[in-house]
C-alpha positions in Angstrom: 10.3 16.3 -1.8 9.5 12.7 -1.0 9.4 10.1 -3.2 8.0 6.4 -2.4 8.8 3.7 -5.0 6.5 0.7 -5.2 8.4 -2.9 -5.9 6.7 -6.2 -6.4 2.9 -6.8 -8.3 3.0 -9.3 -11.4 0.4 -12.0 -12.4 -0.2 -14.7 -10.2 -2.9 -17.5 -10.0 -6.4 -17.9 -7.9 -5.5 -18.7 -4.5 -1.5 -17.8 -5.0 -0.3 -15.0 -3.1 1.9 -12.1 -3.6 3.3 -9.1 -2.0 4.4 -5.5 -2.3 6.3 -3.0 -0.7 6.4 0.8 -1.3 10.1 2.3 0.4 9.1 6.6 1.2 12.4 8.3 0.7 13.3 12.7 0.9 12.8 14.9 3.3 10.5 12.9 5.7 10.4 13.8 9.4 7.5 11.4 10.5 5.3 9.4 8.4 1.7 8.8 9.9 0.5 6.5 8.2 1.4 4.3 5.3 -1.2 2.3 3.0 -2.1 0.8 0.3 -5.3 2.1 -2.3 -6.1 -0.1 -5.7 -8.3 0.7 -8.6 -9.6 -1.4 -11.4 -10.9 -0.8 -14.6 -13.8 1.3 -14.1 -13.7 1.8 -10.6 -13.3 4.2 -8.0 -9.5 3.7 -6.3 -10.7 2.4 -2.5 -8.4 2.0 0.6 -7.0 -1.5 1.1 -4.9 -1.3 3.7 -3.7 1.6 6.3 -1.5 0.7 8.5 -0.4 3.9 11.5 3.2 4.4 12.8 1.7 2.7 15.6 0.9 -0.1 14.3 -2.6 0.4 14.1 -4.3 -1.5 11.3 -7.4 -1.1 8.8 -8.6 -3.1 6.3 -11.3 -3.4 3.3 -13.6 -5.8 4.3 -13.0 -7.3 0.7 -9.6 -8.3 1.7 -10.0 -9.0 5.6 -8.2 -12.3 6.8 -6.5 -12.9 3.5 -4.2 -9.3 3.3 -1.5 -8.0 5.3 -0.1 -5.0 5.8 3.2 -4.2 8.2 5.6 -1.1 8.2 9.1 -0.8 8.7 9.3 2.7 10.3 13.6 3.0 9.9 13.2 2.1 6.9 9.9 4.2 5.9 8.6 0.9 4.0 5.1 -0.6 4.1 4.3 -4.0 2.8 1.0 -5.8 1.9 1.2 -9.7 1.8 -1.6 -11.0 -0.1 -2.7 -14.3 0.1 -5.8 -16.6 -1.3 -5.9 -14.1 -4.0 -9.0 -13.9 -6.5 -9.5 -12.5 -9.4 -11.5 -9.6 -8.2 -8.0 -8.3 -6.3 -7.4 -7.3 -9.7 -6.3 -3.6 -10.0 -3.2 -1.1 -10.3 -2.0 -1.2 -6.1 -0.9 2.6 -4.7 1.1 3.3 -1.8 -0.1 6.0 0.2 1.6 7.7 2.9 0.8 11.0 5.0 3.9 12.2 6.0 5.1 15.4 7.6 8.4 16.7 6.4 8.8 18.7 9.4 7.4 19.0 13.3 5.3 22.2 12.6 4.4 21.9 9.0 1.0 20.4 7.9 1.1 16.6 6.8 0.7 16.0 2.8 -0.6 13.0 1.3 2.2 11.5 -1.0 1.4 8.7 -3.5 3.5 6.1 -5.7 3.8 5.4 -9.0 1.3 2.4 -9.0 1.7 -1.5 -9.8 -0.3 -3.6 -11.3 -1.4 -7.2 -9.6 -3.3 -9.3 -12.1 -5.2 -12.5 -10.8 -5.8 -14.5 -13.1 -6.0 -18.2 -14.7 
């Protein structure tokens, strides 16, 4: 089993920034790729951030030049920095991460708890 626990989120001001990290733990023999999905009230959850064991990066347009994502692959972490934040970045933030437990068995999509980021005023 792997578990990944999600730190950080709170309430913070227009144009403040915060950040949050989401550690994978368990049985994990590679993780892929690590990101981050959000969803507000009444809409669908959408990517935010992906980030690849690579280093490869992918962002939402919504949140291009203002959001960061990074990995710590010994430590099976991912972080999103988020600056110049507006009230629209509003949402419950998942970490995502497809991670194989093993060499020859499939990858499986794992997902955390969930924190909420409130921008507001």
């Amino acid at each position: 089993q792997v578990q990944l626990v999600e730190s950080g989120g709170g309430l913070v001001q227009p144009g403040g920034s915060l950040s949050v990290s989401c550690a994978a733990s368990g049985s994990i023999f590679r993780i892929n790729v690590m990101g981050w999905y959000r969803q507000a009230p009444g809409k669908e959850r959408e990517l935010v951030a992906a980030i690849t064991s690579g280093g490869s990066t992918n962002y939402a347009d919504s949140v291009k030049g203002r959001f960061t994502i990074s990995r710590d692959n010994a430590k099976n972490t991912v972080y999103l920095q988020m600056n110049s934040l507006k009230p629209e970045d509003t949402a419950v933030y998942y970490c995502n991460a497809e991670v194989r437990v093993a060499v020859y068995i499939p990858p499986y999509d794992y997902w955390g708890q969930g924190t909420q980021v409130t921008v507001s005023s």
